[in-house]
C-alpha positions as CSV (number, residue, x, y, z in Angstrom):
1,X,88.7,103.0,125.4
2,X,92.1,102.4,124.4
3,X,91.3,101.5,121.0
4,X,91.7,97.6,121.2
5,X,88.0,97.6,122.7
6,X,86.6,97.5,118.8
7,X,89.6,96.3,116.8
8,X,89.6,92.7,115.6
9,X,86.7,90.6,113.8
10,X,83.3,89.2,114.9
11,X,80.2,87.0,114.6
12,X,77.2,88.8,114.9
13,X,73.7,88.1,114.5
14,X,71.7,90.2,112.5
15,X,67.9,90.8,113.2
16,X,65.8,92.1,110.4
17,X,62.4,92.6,110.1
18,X,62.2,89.0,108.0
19,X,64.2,86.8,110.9
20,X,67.9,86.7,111.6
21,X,70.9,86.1,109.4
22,X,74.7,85.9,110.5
23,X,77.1,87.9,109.4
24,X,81.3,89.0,110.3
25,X,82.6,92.3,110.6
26,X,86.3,93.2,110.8
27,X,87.4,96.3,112.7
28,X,91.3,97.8,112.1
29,X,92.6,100.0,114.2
30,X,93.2,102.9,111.2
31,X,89.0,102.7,111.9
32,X,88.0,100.6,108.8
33,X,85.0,98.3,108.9
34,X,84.3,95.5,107.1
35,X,81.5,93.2,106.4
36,X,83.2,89.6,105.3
37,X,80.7,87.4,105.5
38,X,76.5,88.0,105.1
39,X,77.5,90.5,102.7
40,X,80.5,92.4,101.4
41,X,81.1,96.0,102.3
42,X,83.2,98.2,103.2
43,X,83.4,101.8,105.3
44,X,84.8,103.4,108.5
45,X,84.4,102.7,112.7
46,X,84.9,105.7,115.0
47,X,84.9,105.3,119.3
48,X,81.7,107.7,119.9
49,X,82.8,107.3,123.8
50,X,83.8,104.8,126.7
51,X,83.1,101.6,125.6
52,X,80.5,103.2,122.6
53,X,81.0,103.4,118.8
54,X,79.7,103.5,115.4
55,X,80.1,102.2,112.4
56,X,78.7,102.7,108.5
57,X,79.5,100.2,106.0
58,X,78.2,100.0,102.5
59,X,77.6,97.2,100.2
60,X,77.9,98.0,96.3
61,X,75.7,95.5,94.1
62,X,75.2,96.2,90.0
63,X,71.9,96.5,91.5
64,X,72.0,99.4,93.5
65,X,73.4,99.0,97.5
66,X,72.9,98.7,101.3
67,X,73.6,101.3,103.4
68,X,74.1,99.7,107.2
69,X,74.6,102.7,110.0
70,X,74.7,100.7,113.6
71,X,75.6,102.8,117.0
72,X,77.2,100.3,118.8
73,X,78.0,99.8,122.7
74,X,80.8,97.1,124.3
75,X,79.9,94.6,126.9
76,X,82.8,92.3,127.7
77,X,83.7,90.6,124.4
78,X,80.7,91.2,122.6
79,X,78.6,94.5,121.8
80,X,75.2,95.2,120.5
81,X,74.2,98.2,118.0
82,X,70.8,99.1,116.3
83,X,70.7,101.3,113.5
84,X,69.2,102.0,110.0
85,X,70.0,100.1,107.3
86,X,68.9,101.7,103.8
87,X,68.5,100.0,100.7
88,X,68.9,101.8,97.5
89,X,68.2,101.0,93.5
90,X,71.2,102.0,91.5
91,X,69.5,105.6,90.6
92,X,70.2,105.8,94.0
93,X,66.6,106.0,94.6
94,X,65.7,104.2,98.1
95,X,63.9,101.1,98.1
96,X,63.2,100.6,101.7
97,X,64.9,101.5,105.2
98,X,64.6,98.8,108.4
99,X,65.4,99.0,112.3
100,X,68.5,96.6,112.1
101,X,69.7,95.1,115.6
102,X,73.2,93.3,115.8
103,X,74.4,91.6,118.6
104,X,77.9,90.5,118.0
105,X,80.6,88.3,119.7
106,X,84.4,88.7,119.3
107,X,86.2,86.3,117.3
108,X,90.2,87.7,117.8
């Protein structure tokens, strides 16, 4: 994949169970993730293949987080993932988990 396929930052479009909300991610190539804009987190992206990845980035609130865990694939200069996004109270106790698709589209 060469590496570049993921690196660099995106517009995606988040579908939740409630409607759609837009978000940017950021990808470096030491394979951290983050989530600018819809959000602030922070994790890790790893290549899971040709032209397929994943990526887990959490969000830290004083009221608990969000847990977002996408499997991503790469089609031209976009990609779409789908993945589980948890929310959790600050016990750490879960709150709810939703189906979470994200179509993205490169930005750099």
């Amino acid at each position: 994949m060469g590496g570049m396929g993921v690196v660099g930052s995106w517009r995606a479009r988040v579908g939740r169970p409630g409607g759609e909300t837009v978000s940017e991610f950021e990808f470096a190539q030491d394979g951290t993730a983050t989530l600018v804009l819809g959000g602030k987190g922070s994790g890790t992206w790893t290549a899971t293949g040709a032209g397929t990845f994943s990526y887990r980035i959490l969000e830290e609130h004083a009221e608990g987080s969000i847990e977002i865990a996408q499997d991503a694939v790469l089609q031209g200069d976009g990609f779409v993932s789908s993945g589980i996004t948890t929310v959790r109270l600050a016990d750490g106790s879960t709150v709810r988990e939703a189906h979470i698709r994200i179509t993205a589209i490169r930005r750099t």
